[in-house]
N, C-alpha and C positions, 0 to 999 in steps of 0.2 A: 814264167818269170822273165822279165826284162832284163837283159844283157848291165842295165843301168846299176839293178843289184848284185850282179854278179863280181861290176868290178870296183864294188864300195862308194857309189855315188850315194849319198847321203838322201835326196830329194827323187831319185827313181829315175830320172829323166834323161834321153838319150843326149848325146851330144846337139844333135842337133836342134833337140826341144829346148836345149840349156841355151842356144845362140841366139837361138829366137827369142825366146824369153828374157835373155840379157838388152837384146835389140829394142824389141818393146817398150824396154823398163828407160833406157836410156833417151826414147823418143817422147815417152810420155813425160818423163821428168824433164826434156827441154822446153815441150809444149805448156807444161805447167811453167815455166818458168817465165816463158815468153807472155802468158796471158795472166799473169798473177796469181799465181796458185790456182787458179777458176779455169776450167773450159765450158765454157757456156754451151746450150744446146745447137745454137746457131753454127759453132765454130764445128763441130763433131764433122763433117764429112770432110773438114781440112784435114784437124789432127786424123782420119781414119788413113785420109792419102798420106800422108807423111808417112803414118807410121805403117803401110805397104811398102812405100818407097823404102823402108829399112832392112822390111822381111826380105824382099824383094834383092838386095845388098848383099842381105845373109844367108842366103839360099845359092845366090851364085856363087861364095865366096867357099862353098862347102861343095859344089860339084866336082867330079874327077876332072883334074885339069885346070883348076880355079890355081889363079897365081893368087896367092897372101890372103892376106883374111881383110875382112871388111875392115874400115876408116871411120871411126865415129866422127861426124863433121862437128864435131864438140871445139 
């Protein structure tokens, strides 16, 4: 059992799966935003760098030592 049930997270998911997944959701919704609701196939290896560059953000932002938490550039 993951530590995620143990202390009442609703979705299972560790903290840091939740960062990620928050990180994601917020990349792909600017992306969609920027291209009109459509990401075309064409466009797919931008939004995939983008949206590394976010994990990428939230991953540092969660190491020991990391000052404050990531900056959505929203």
């Amino acid at each position: 059992m993951s530590d995620a049930f143990v202390v009442g997270d609703p979705d299972g998911l560790s903290p840091l799966l939740v960062a990620l997944r928050d990180a994601i959701a917020r990349e792909l919704h600017a992306q969609l935003a920027l291209r009109g609701e459509r990401i075309a196939l064409a466009d797919l290896p931008e939004v995939s760098y983008q949206i590394t560059l976010r994990v990428d953000e939230t991953l540092r932002c969660t190491r020991p030592g990391a000052a404050g938490r990531a900056q959505s550039p929203e």
